[in-house]
C-alpha positions as CSV (number, residue, x, y, z in Angstrom):
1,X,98.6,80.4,100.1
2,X,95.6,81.5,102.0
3,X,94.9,84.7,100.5
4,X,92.6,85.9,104.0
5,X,95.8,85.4,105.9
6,X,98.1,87.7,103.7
7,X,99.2,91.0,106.0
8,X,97.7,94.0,104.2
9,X,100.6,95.9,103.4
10,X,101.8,92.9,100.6
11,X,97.9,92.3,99.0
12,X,99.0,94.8,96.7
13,X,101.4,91.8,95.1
14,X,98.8,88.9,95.1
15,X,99.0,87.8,91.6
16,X,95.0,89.1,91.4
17,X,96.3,92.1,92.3
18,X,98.8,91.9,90.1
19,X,97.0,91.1,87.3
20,X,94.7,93.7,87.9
21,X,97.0,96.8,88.5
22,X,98.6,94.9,84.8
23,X,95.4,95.0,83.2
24,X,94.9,98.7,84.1
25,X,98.3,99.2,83.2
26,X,97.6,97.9,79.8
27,X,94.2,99.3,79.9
28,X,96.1,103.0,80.3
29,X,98.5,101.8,77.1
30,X,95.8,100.9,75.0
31,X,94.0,104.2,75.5
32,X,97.0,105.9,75.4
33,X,98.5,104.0,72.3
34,X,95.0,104.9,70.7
35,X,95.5,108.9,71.6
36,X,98.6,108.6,69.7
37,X,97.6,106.7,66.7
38,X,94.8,108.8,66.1
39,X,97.3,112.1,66.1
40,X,99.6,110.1,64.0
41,X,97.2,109.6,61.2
42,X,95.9,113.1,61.4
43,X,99.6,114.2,61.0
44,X,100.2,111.8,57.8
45,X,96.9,112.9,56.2
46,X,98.4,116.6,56.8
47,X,101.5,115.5,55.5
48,X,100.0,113.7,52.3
49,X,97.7,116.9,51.7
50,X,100.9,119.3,51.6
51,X,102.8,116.4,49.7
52,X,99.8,116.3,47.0
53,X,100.3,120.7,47.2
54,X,104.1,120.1,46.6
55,X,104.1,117.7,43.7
56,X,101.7,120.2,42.2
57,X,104.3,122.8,42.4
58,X,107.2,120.6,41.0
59,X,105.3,119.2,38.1
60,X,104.6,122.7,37.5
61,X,107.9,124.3,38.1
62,X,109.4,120.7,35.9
63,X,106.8,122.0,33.0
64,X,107.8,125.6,33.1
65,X,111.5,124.7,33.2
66,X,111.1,122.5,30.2
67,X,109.4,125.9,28.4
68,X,111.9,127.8,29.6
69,X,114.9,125.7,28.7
70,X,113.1,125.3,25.0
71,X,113.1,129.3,25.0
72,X,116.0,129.9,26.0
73,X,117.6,127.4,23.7
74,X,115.9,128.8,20.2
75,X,117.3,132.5,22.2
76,X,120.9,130.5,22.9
77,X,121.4,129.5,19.1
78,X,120.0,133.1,17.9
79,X,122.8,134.4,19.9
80,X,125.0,131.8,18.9
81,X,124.3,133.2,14.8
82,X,124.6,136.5,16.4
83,X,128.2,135.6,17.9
84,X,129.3,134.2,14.3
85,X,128.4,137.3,12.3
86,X,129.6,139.3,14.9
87,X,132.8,137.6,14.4
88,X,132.6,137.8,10.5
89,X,132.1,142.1,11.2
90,X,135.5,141.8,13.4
91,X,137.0,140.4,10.0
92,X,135.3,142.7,7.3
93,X,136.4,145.5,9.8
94,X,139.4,144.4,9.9
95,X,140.2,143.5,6.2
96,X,138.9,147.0,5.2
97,X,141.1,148.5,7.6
98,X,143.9,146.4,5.6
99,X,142.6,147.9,2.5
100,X,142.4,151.6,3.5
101,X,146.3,151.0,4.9
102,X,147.3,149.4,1.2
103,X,145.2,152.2,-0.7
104,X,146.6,154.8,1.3
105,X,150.1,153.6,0.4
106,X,149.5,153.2,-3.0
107,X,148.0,157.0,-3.0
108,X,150.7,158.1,-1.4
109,X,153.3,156.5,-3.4
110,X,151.4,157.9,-6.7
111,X,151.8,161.5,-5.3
112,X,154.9,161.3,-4.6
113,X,156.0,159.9,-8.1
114,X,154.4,162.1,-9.4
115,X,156.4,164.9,-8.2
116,X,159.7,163.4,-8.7
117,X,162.4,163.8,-11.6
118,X,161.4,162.7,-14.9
119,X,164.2,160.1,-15.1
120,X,163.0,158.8,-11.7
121,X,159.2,158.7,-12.9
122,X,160.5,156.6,-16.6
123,X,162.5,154.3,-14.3
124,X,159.1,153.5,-12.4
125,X,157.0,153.5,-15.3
126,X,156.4,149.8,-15.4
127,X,156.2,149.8,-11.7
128,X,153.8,152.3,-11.0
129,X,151.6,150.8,-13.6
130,X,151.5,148.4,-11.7
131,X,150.6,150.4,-8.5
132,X,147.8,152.1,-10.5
133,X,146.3,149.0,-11.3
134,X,146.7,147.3,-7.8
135,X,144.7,150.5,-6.4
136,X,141.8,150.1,-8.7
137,X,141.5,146.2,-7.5
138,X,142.3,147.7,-4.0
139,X,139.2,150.3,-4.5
140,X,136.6,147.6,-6.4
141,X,137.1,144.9,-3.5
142,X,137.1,147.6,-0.6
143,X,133.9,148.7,-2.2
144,X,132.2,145.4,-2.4
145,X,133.6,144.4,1.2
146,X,132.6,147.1,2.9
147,X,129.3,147.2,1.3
148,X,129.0,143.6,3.0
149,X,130.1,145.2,6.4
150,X,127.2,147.4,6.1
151,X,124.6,144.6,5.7
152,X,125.9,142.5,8.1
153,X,126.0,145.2,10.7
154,X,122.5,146.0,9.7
155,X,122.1,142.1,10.1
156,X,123.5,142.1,13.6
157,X,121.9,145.1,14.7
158,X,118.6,143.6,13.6
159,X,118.8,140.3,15.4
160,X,120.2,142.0,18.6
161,X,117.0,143.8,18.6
162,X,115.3,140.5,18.0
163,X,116.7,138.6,20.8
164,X,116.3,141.8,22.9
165,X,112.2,141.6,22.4
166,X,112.9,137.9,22.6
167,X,113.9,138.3,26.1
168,X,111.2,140.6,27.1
169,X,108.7,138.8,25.9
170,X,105.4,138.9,28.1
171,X,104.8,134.8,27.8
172,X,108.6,134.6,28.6
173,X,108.3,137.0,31.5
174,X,105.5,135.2,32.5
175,X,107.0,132.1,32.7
176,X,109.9,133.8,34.5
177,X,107.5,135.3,37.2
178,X,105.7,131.7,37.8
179,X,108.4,130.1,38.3
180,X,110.3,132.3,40.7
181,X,107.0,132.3,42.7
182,X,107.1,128.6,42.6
183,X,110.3,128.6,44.3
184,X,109.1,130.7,47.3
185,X,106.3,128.6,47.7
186,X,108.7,125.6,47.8
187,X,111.3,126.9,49.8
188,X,110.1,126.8,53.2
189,X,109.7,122.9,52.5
190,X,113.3,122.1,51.8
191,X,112.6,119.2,54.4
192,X,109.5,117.0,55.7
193,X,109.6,115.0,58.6
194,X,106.9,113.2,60.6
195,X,107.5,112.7,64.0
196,X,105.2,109.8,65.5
197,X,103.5,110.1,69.2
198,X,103.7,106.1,68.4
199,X,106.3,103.7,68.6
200,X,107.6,104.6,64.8
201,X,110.7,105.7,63.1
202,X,110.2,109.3,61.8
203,X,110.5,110.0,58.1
204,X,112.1,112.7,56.1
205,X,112.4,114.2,52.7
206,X,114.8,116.5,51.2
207,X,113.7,119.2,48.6
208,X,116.3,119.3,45.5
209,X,115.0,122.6,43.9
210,X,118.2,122.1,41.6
211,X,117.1,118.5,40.5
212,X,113.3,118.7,40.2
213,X,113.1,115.2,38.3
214,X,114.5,113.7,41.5
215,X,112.9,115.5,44.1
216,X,109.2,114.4,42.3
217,X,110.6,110.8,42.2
218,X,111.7,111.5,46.3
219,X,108.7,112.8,47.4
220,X,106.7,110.4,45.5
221,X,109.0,107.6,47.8
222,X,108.0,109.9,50.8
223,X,104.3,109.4,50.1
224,X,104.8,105.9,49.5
225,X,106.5,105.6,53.1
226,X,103.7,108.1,54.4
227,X,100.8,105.5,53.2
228,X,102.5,102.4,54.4
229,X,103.1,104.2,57.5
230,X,99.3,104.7,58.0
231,X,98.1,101.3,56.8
232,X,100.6,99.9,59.7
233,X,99.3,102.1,62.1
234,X,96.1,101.2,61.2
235,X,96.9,97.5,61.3
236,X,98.4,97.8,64.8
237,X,95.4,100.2,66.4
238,X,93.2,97.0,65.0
239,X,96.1,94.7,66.7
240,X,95.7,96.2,69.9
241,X,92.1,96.8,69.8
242,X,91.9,92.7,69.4
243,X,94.2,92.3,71.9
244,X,91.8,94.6,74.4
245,X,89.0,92.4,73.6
246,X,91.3,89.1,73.7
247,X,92.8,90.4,77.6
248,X,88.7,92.0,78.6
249,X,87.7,88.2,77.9
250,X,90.7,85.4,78.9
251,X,92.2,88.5,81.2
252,X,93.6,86.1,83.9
253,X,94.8,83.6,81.9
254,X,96.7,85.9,79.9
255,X,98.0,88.2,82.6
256,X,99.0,85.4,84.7
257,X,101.2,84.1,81.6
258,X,102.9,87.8,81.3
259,X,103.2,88.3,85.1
260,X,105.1,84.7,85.6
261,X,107.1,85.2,82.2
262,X,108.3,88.6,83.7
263,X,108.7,88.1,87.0
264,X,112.2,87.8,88.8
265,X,110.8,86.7,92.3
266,X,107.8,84.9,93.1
267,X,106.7,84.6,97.1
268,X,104.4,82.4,98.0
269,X,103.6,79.4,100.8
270,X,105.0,76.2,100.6
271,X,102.3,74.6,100.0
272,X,100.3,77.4,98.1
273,X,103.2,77.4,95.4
274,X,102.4,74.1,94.4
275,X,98.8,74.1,94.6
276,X,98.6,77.7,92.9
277,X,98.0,76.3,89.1
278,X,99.3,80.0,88.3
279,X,102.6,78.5,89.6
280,X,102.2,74.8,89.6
281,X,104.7,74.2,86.3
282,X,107.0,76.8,87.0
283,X,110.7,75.7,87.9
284,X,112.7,78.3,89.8
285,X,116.7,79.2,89.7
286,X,116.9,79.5,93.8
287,X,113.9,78.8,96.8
288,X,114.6,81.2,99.2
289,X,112.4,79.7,102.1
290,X,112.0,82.3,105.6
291,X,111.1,81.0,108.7
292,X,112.4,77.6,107.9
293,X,112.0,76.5,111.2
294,X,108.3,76.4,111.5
295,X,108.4,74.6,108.5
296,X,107.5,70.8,108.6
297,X,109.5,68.3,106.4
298,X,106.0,67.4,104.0
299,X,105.5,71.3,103.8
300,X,108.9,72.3,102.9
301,X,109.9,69.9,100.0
302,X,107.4,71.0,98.0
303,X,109.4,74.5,97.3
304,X,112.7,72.7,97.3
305,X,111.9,70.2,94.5
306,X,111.1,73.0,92.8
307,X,114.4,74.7,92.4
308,X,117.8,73.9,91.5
309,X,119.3,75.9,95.0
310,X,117.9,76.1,98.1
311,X,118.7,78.7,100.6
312,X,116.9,78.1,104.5
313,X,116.0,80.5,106.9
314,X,115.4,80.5,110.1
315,X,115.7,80.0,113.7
316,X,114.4,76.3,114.8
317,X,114.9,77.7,118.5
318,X,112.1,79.9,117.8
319,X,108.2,78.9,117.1
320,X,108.7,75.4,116.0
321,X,106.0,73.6,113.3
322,X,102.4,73.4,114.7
323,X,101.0,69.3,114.3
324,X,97.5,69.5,112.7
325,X,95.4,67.5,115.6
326,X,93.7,65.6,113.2
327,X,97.3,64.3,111.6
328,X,98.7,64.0,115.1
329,X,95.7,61.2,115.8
330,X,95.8,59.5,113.0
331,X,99.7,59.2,113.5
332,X,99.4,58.0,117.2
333,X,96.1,55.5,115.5
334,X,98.5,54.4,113.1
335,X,101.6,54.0,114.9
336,X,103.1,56.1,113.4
337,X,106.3,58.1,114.2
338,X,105.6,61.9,114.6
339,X,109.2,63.1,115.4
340,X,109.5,65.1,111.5
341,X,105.9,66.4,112.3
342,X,106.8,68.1,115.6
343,X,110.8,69.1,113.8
344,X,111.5,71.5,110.8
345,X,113.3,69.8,108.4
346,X,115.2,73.0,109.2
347,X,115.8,72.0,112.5
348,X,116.3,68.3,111.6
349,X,119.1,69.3,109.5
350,X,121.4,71.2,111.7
351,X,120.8,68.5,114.5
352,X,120.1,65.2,113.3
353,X,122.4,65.2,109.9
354,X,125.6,66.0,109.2
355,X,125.4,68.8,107.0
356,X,128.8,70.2,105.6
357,X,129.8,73.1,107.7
358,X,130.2,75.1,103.9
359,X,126.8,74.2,103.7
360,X,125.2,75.8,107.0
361,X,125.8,79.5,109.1
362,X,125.2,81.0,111.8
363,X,124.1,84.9,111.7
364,X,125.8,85.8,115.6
365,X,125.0,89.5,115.6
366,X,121.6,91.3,116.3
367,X,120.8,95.1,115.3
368,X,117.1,95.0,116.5
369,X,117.0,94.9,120.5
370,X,118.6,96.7,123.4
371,X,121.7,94.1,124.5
372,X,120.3,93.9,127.8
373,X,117.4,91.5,126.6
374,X,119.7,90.0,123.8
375,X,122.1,88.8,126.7
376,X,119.7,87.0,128.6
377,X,118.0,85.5,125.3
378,X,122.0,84.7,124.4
379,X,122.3,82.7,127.3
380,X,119.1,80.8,127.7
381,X,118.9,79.6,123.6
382,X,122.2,80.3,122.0
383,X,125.0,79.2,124.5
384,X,126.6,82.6,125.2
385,X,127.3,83.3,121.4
386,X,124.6,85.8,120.4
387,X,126.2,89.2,120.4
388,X,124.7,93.0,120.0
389,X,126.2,95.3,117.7
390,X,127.3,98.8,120.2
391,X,124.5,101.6,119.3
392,X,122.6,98.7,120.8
393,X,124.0,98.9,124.3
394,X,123.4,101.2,126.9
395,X,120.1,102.6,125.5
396,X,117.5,104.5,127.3
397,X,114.2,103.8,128.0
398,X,111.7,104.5,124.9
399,X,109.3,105.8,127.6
400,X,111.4,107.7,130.7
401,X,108.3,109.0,132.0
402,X,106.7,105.7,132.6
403,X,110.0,103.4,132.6
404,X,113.8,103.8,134.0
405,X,114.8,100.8,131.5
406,X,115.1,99.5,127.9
407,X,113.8,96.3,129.9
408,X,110.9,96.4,132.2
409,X,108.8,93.3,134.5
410,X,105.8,94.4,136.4
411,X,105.0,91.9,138.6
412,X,101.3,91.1,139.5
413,X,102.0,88.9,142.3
414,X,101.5,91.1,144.8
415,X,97.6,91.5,143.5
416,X,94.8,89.2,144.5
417,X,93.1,89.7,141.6
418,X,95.8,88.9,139.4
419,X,94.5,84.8,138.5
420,X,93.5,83.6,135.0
421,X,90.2,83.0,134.0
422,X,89.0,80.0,131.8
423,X,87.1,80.8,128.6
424,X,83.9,78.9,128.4
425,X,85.0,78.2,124.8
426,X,88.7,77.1,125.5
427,X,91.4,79.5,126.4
428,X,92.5,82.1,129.1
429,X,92.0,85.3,129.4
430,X,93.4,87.7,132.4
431,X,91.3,90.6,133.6
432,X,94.0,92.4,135.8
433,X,97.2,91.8,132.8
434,X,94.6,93.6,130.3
435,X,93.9,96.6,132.8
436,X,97.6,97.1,133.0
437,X,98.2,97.1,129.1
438,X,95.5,99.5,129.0
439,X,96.9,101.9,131.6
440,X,100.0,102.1,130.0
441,X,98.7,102.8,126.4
442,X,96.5,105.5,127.9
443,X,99.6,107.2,129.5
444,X,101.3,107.2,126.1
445,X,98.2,108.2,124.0
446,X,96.0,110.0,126.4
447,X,98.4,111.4,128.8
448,X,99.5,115.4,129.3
449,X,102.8,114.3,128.3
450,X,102.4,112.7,125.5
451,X,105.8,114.0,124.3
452,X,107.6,110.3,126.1
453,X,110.7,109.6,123.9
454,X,112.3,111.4,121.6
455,X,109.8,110.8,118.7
456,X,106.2,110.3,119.6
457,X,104.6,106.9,119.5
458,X,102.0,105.5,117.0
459,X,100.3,102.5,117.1
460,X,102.3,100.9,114.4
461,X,105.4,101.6,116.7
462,X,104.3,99.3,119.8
463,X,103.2,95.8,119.6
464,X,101.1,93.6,122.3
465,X,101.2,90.3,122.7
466,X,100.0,87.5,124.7
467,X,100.5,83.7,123.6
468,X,97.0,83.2,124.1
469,X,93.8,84.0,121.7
470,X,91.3,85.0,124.4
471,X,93.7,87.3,126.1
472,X,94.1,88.8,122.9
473,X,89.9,89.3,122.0
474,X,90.0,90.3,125.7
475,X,92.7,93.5,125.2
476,X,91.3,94.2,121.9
477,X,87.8,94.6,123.5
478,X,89.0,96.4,126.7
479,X,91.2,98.9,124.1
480,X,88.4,99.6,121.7
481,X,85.9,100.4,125.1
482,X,88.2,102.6,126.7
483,X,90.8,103.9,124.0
484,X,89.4,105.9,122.3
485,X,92.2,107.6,121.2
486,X,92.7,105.1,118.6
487,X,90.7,103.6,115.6
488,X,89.6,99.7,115.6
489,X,92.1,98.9,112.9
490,X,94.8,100.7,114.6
491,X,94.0,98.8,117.7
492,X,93.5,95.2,114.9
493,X,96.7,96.0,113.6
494,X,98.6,96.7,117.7
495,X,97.4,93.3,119.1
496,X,98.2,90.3,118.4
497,X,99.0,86.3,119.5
498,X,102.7,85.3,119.8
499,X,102.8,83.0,116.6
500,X,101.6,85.7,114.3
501,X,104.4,88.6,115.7
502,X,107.1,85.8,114.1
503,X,109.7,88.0,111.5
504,X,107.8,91.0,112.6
505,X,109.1,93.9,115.2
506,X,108.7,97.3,117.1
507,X,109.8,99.9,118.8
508,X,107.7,98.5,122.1
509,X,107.0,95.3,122.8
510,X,104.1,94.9,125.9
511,X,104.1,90.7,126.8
512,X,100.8,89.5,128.6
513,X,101.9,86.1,130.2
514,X,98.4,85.8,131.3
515,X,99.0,82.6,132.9
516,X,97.9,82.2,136.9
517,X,96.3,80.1,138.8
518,X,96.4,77.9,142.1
519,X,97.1,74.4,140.9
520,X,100.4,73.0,142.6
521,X,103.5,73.4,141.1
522,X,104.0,69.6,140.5
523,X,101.4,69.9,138.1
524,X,100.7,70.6,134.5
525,X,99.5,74.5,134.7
526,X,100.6,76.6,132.2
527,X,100.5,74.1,129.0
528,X,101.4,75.1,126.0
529,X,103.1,78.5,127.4
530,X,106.1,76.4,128.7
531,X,107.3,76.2,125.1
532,X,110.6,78.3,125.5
533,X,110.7,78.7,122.1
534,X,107.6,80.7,121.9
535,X,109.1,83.2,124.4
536,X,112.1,83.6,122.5
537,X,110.2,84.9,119.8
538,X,107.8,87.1,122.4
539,X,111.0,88.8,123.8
540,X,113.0,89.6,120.7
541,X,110.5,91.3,118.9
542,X,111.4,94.7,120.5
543,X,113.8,97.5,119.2
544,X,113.7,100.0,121.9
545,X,111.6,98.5,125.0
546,X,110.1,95.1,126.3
547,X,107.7,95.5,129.2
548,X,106.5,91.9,130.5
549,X,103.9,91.5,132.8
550,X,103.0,88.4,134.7
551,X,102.7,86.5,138.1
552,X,106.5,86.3,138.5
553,X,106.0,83.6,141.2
554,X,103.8,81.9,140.0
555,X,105.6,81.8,136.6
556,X,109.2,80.7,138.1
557,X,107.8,78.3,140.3
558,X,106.7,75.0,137.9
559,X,108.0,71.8,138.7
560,X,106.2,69.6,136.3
561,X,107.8,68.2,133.8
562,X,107.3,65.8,130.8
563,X,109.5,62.4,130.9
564,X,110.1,59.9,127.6
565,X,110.3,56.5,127.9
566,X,113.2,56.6,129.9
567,X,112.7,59.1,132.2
568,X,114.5,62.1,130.8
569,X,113.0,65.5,130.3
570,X,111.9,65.9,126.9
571,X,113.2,69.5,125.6
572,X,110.7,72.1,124.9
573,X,107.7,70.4,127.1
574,X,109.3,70.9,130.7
575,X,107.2,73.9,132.7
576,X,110.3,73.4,134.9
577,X,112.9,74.8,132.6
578,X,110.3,77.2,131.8
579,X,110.4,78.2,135.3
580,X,114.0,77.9,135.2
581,X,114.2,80.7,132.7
582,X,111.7,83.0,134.2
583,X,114.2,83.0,137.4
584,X,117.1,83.2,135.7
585,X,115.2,86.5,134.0
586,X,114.0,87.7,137.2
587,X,117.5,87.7,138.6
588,X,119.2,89.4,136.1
589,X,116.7,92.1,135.8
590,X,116.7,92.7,139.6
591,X,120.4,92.5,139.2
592,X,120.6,95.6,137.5
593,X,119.9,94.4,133.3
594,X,116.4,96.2,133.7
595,X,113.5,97.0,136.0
596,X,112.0,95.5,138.2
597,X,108.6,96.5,139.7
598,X,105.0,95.3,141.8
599,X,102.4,96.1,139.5
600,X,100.0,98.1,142.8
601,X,102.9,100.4,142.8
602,X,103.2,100.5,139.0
603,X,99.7,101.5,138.4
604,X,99.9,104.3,141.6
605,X,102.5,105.9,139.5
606,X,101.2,106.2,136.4
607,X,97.6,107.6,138.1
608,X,99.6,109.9,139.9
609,X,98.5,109.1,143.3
């Protein structure tokens, strides 16, 4: 819709807006993505420095080990040589042992023949013979045997020595030494991992100190992974840096496509969501369309054709659809009808259709204002069935040193100078209704006690209206001369018409009727005012207090009204049901729903005299 209309607290979700709190969004990502690429790459070139270190140490600790294992094996089958003549010693020591048992037996059986009976010694001639020559075999192979125990134990002494200087051999030690050292240097890198700033997996290698051939071919896969990992980063800080230019040069059109592909809800006028090519093609789940009874039938089907549900709301007893004059001529040039032009579809609907009941509601309980305006209200519009929840009866006065009551009418018909004056330009204005607004606002932001309700009063808490444009320049001017308490804007944002207050509220509500004059009652005087629908909407914006000022009298006494063809009232254009209201007001405020009060005496209070 008109973007010069929008209040100023939603600008900030105009899809410019939008598209430009994106675009520094992305703006922030790209420089932030950049920060993190560039520390990313800095910690794989690190990481491929220390990697090219570390496969320098494994190819070197690989080679030693090969050396070492090519030692130690030439060392391993020495001592395996070693180990089989050892074993043949154990056997020489243990056949001569044999033999010394079977030469000593021999001896001894010699010695003791010897020295036995003659008898005995010719009975063992042959035998000890025998023994005699056994002894002298025994002695010759004991010899030879034992003279090969002595060279292989010479042998085996000499090679132990051997394998002994082969162990401590400098090169070997060396070797030893280099390798050991190799092993510190490596063990404090038993596992590499890069953690990324960006977006990426981390990486890891394990050290196998115990499987060098694998751990060469694993870190050679974690280089590989480390590379790829920086030609992708690369690829994606080009991506991006392309994408920067792409959004710095088609930046609506692009952040218009990711805002509507992303967003869940979309507000926008009826007509403006049509006519909006950011939103012309786009189809919705539900409309949910506020205020549907301002809402004319040509205006309102643009949304609903637009969306599979439709959910309506509003209050067609309210500010009803305002007819563009131009249309409203050509229709009456034309002939043609204008009853949908002056009737909400909204409207239309609940009185002119039959709708399903399942497919219409009525929302019968209000939580914004004090029940004693919400009864009257109840009465006039909604037939007795508009009900306040209970913290919303019996409420004091926001202002107890100004006003006794939630609900407050100062009368001004006991002032002469209390009449309307004509702009030159169209319009009314009234002098003496602007005077009182501005007494009361000084009282509650220039008084001594400016402690009046429970929680002080800002200008975003009070609201003042008057159904016409010139009585609002008028306040405005009067405020911004003699308030100067308060800013311009916060006096902008305080005052406004009736139409534009619609779906708004505040704690305070101040109502300039501004309408008086001296034409006779018969006749058309207030115009457009007489549009009860308009005061609904004046007199419900409150939460706390409504203060109405106007020419009671003169407001409750209008006779005119508007026929049809056949002589009935038409609804909504008689000043006589207007009036009709005003009294029924009147009475029940005197009656004891609010306050009642001449505004001479008002203004006597509140200057203390």
């Amino acid at each position: 819709g008109n973007e010069n209309k929008v209040q100023e607290e939603v600008k900030c979700f105009l899809p410019e807006q939008r598209d430009r709190a994106l675009f520094e969004k992305y703006q922030e990502t790209f420089r932030q993505n950049r920060i993190n690429f560039k520390k990313d790459l800095a910690k794989l070139e690190s990481m491929e420095e220390l990697i090219h270190t570390l496969t320098g140490y494994l190819t070197e600790c690989e080679s030693i080990e090969k050396t070492l294992n090519q030692i130690y094996s030439v060392i391993a089958l020495e001592m395996k040589k070693q180990r089989a003549l050892y074993l043949s010693i154990l056997s020489l020591e243990q056949e001569l042992n044999e033999m010394i048992e079977a030469i000593s037996k021999k001896k001894i059986y010699l010695e003791e023949t010897a020295k036995s009976h003659i008898i005995s010694r010719t009975l063992r001639f042959i035998y000890t013979v025998g023994v005699k020559r056994d002894l002298s075999k025994l002695k010759s192979t004991f010899q030879k045997s034992h003279s090969d125990y002595i060279n292989q134990v010479k042998l085996y002494n000499e090679q132990s020595v051997t394998i002994m200087n082969s162990l401590k051999n400098p090169e070997l030690l060396s070797f030893k030494n280099k390798y050991r050292q190799l092993l510190e240097k490596l063990a404090p890198y038993n596992q590499l991992k890069v953690e990324f700033d960006s977006p990426y997996s981390a990486i890891t290698y394990n050290m196998r100190i115990n499987q060098l051939s694998r751990s060469i071919m694993e870190l050679d896969d974690f280089r590989t992974k480390c590379s790829n990992a920086k030609v992708n980063i690369k690829k994606a800080s080009s991506a991006i840096s392309e994408w920067e230019t792409s959004l710095k040069d088609k930046r609506n059109e692009i952040m218009t496509n990711i805002l509507i592909e992303s967003a869940n809800v979309v507000g926008a006028t009826c007509i403006g969501i049509n006519t909006n090519r950011k939103f012309s093609k786009v189809d919705f789940d539900v409309a949910i369309i506020d205020e549907a009874g301002q809402i004319q039938v040509h205006n309102i089907i643009v949304p609903m054709t637009r969306a599979r549900k439709n959910l309506l709301l509003g209050d067609y007893l309210q500010i009803p659809p305002i007819v563009n004059d131009k249309v409203a001529e050509l229709c009456q040039l034309d002939g043609v009808p204008m009853d949908l032009l002056e009737m909400s579809f909204f409207e239309y609907l609940f009185t002119k259709t039959r709708l399903p009941e399942e497919n219409k509601t009525k929302l019968k309980w209000q939580f914004r204002m004090p029940a004693e305006i919400a009864d009257i209200i109840s009465h006039q519009f909604y037939s007795d069935e508009y009900f306040s929840i209970d913290n919303k009866k019996n409420l004091k006065s926001l202002c107890p040193n100004l006003f006794s009551r939630p609900l407050v009418v100062i009368d001004t018909g006991d002032f002469g100078r209390r009449r309307e004056t004509p702009h030159k330009e169209g319009g009314y204005f009234n002098f003496y209704e602007a005077e009182i607004v501005l007494m009361i606002l000084k009282r509650i932001f220039e008084g001594k006690d400016l402690a009046l309700s429970k929680d002080k009063l800002s200008p975003n808490d009070i609201g003042v209206i008057s159904p016409y444009k010139k009585q609002v320049q008028h306040i405005k001017k009067m405020l911004k001369s003699k308030l100067t308490t308060l800013s311009p804007e916060e006096i902008d944002g305080m005052v406004a018409t009736l139409d534009s207050f619609q779906g708004q509220e505040r704690k305070m509500i101040i109502y300039s009727s501004t309408r008086s004059n001296t034409k006779p009652s018969d006749s058309r005087r207030i115009g457009f005012l007489s549009e009860l629908r308009r005061l609904n909407v004046a007199f419900t914006r409150c939460q706390e207090q409504l203060v109405i000022i106007g020419d009671m009298d003169f407001l409750s006494s209008c006779e005119y009204e508007e026929k049809d063809e056949e002589g009935q009232p038409l609804p909504n254009k008689s000043e006589k049901e207007f009036s009709q209201f005003i009294k029924h007001l009147v009475d029940q405020v005197k009656a004891g729903a609010g306050q009642f009060i001449d505004s001479r005496e008002f203004l006597k209070q509140i200057s203390g005299e």
